[in-house]
N, CA, C and O atoms as a GROMACS GRO file, in nm:
protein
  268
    1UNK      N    1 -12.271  -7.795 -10.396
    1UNK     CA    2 -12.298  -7.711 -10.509
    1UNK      C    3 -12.421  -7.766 -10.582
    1UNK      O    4 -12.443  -7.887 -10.580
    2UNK      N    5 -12.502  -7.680 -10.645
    2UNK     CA    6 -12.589  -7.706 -10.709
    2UNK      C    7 -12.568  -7.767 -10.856
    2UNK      O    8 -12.488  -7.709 -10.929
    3UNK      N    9 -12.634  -7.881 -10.903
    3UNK     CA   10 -12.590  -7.901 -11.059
    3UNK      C   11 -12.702  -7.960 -11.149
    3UNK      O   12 -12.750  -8.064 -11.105
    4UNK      N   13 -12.730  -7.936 -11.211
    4UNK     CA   14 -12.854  -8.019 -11.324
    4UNK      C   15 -12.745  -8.115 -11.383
    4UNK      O   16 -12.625  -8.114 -11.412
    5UNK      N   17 -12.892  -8.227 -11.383
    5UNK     CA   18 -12.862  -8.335 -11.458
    5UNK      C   19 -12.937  -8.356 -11.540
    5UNK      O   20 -13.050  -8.309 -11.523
    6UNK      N   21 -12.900  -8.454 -11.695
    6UNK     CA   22 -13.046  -8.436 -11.792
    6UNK      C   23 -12.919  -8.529 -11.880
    6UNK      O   24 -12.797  -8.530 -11.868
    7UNK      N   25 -13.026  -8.612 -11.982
    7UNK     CA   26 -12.984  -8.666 -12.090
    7UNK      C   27 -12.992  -8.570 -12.203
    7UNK      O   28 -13.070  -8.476 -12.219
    8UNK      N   29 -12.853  -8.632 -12.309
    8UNK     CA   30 -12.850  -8.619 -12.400
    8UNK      C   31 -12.910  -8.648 -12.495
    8UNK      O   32 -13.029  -8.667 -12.471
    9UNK      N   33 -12.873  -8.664 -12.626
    9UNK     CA   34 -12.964  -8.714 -12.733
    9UNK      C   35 -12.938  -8.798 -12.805
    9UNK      O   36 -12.975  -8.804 -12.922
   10UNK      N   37 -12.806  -8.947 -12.697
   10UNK     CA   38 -12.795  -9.048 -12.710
   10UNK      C   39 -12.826  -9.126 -12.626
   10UNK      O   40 -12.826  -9.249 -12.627
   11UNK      N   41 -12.872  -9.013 -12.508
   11UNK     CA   42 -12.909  -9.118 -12.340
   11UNK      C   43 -12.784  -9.098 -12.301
   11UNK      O   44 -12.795  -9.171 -12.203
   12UNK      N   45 -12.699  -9.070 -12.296
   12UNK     CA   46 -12.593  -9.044 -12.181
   12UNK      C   47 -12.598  -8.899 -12.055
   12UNK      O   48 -12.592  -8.776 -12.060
   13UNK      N   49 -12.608  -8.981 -11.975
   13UNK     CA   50 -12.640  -8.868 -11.907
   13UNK      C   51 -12.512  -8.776 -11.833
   13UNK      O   52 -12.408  -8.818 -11.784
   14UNK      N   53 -12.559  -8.649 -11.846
   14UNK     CA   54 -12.511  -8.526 -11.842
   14UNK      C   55 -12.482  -8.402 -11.733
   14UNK      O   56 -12.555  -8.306 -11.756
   15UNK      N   57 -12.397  -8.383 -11.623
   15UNK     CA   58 -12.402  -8.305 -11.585
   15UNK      C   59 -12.315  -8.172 -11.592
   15UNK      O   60 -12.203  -8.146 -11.636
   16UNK      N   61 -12.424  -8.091 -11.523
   16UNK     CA   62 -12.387  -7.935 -11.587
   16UNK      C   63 -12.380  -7.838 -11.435
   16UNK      O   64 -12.479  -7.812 -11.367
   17UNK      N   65 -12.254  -7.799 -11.405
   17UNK     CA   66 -12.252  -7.757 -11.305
   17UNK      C   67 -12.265  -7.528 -11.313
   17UNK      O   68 -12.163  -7.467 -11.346
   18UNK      N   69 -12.356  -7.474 -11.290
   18UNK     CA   70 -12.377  -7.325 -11.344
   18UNK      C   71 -12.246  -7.242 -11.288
   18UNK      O   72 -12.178  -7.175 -11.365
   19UNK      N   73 -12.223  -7.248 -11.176
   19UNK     CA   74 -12.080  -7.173 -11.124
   19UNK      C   75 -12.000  -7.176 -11.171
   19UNK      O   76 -11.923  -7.085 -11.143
   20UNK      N   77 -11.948  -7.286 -11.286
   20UNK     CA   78 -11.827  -7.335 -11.344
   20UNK      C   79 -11.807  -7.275 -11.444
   20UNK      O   80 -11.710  -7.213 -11.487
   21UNK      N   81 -11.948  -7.304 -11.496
   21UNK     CA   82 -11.968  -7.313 -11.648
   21UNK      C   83 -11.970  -7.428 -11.725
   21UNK      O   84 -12.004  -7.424 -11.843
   22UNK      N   85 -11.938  -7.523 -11.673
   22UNK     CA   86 -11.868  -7.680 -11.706
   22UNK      C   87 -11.992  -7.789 -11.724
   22UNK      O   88 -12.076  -7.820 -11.639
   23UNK      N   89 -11.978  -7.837 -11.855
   23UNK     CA   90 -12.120  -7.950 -11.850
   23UNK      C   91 -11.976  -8.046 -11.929
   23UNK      O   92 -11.883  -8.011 -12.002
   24UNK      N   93 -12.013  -8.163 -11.878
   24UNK     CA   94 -11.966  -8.288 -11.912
   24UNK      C   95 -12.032  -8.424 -11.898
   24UNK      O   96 -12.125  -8.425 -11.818
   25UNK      N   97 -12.002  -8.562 -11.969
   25UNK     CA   98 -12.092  -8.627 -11.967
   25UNK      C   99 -12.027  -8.727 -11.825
   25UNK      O  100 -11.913  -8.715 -11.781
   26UNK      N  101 -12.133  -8.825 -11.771
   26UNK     CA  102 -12.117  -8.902 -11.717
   26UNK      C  103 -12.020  -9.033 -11.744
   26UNK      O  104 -12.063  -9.114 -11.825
   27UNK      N  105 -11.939  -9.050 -11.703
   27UNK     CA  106 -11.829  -9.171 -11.719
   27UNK      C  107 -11.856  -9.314 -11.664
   27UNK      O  108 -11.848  -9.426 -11.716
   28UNK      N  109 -11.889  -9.275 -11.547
   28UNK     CA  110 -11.868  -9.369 -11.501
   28UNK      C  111 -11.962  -9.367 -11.307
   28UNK      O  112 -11.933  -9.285 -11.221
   29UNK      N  113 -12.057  -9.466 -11.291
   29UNK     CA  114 -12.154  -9.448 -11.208
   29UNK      C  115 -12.141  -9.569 -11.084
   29UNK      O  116 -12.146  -9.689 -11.109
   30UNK      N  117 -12.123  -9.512 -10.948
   30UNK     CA  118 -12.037  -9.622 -10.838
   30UNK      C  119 -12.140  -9.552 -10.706
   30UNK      O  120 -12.165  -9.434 -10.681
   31UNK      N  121 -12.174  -9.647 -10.656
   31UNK     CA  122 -12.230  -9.628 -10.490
   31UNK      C  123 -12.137  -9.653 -10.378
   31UNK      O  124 -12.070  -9.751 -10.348
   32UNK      N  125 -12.153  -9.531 -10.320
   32UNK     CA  126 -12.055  -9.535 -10.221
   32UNK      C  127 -12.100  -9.492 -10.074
   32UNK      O  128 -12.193  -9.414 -10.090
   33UNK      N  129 -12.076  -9.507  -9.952
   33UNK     CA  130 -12.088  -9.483  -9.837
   33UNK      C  131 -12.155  -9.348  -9.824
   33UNK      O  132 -12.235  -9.343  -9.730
   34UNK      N  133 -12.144  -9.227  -9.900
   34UNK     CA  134 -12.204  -9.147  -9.886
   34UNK      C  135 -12.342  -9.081 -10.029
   34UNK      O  136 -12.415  -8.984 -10.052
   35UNK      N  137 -12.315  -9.174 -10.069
   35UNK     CA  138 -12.405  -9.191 -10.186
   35UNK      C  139 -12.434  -9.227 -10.277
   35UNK      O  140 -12.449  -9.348 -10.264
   36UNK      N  141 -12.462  -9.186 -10.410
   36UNK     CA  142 -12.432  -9.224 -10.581
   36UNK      C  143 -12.301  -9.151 -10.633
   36UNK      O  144 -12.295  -9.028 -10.629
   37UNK      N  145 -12.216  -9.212 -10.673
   37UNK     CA  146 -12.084  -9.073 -10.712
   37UNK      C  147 -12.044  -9.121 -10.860
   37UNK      O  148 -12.004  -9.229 -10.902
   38UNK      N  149 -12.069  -8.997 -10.923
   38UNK     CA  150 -12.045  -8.998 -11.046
   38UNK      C  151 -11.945  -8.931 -11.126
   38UNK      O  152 -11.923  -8.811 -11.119
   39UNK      N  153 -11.880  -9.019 -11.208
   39UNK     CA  154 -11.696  -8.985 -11.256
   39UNK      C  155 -11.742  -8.890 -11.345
   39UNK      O  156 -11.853  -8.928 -11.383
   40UNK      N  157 -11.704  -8.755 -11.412
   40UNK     CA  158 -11.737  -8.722 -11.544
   40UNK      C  159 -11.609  -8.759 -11.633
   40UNK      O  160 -11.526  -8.841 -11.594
   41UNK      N  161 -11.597  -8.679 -11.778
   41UNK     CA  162 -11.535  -8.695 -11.824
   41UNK      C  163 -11.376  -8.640 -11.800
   41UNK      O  164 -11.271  -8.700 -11.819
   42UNK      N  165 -11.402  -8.490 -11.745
   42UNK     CA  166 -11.276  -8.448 -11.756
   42UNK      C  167 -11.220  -8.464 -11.566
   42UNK      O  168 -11.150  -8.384 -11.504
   43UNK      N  169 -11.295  -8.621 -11.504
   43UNK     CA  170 -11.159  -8.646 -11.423
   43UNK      C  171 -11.258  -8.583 -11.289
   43UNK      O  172 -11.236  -8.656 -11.192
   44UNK      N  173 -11.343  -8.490 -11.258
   44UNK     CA  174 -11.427  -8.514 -11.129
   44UNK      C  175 -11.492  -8.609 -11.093
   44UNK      O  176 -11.541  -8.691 -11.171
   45UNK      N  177 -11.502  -8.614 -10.956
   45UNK     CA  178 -11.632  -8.726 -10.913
   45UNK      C  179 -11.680  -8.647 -10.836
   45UNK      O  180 -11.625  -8.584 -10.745
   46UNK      N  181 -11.814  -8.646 -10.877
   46UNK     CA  182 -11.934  -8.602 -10.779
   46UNK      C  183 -11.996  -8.663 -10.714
   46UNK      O  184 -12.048  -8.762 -10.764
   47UNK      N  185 -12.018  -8.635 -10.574
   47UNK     CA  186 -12.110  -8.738 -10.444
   47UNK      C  187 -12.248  -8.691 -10.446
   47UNK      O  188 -12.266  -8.571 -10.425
   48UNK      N  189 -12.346  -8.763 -10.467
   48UNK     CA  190 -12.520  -8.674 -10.449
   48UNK      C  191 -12.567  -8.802 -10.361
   48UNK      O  192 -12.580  -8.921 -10.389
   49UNK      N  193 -12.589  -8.712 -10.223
   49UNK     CA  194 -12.613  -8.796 -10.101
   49UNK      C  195 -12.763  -8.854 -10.121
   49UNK      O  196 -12.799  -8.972 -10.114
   50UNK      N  197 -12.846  -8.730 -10.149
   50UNK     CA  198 -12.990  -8.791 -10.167
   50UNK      C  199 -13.064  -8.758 -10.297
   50UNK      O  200 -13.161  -8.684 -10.310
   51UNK      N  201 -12.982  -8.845 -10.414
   51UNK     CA  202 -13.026  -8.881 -10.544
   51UNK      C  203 -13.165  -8.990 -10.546
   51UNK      O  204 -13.175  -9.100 -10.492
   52UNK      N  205 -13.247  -8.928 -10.616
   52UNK     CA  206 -13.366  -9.045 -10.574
   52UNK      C  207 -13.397  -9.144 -10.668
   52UNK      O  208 -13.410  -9.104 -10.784
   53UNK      N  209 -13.414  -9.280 -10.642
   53UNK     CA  210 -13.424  -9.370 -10.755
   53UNK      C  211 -13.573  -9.396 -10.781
   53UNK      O  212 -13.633  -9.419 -10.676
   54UNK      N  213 -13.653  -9.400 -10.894
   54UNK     CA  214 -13.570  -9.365 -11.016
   54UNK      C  215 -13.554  -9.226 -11.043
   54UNK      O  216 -13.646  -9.148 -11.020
   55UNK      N  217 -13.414  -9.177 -11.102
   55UNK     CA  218 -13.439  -9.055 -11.158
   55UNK      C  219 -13.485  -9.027 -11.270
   55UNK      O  220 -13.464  -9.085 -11.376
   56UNK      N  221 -13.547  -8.939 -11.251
   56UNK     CA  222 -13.666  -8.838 -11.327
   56UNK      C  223 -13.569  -8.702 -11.362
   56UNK      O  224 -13.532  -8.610 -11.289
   57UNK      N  225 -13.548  -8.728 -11.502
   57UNK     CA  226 -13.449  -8.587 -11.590
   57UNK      C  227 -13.534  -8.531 -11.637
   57UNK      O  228 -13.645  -8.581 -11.650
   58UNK      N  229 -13.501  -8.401 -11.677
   58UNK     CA  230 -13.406  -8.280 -11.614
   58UNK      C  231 -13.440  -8.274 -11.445
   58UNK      O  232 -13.556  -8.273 -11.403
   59UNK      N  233 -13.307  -8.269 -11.346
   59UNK     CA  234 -13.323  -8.273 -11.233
   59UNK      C  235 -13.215  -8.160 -11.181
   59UNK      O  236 -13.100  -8.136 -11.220
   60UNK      N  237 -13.284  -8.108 -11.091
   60UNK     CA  238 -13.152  -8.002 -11.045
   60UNK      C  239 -13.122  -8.040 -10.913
   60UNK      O  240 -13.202  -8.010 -10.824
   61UNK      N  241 -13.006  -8.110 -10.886
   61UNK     CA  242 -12.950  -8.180 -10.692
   61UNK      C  243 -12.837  -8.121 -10.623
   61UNK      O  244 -12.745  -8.063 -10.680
   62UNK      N  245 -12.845  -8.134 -10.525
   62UNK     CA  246 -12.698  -8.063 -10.477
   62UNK      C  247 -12.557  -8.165 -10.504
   62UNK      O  248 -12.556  -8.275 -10.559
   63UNK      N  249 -12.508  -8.134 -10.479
   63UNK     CA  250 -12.351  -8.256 -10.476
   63UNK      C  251 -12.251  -8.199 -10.465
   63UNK      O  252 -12.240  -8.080 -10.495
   64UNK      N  253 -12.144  -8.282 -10.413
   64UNK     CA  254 -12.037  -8.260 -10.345
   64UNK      C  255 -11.919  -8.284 -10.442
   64UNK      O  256 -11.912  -8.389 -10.506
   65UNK      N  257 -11.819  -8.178 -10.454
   65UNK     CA  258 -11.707  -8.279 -10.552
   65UNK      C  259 -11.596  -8.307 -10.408
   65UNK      O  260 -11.566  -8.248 -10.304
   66UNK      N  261 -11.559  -8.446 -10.487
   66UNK     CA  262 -11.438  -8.536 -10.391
   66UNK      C  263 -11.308  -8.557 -10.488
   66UNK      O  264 -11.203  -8.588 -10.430
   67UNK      N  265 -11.307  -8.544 -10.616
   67UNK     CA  266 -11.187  -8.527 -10.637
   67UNK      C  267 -11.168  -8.449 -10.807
   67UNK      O  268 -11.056  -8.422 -10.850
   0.00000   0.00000   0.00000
C-alpha cells in the first residue's frame, strides 16, 4: 500500500495511510530482515523494504502491513 510519511511539528514522525483514512504517529522504529518496520500508535507495524537512508520528508513509499 501506498503511504506518506512527514514530520510533525514536534519532529515525530508521521504516517498517513490515504485508503484508510488513518494518520498516526510513529512509536516505535526496528530493522528487520525485510526492512525498516515501523510500530504506529494504534498497534500496526509497517514493513518499507526500500526506505532510503537518509530520509528526506514529505515522502510517499510503498509498505506492507504485518500486523
Amino acid at each position: 500500500m501506498k503511504v506518506m510519511l512527514r514530520e510533525n511539528s514536534e519532529g515525530t514522525l508521521i504516517v498517513y495511510v490515504a485508503k484508510k483514512d488513518l494518520e498516526e504517529e510513529v512509536v516505535k522504529q526496528t530493522d528487520g530482515s525485510e526492512g525498516k518496520i515501523f510500530t504506529l500508535a494504534n498497534g500496526w507495524e509497517l514493513v518499507f523494504p526500500d526506505l532510503p537512508d537518509p530520509l528526506q520528508l514529505p515522502k510517499t513509499v510503498e509498505a506492507r502491513r504485518l500486523a
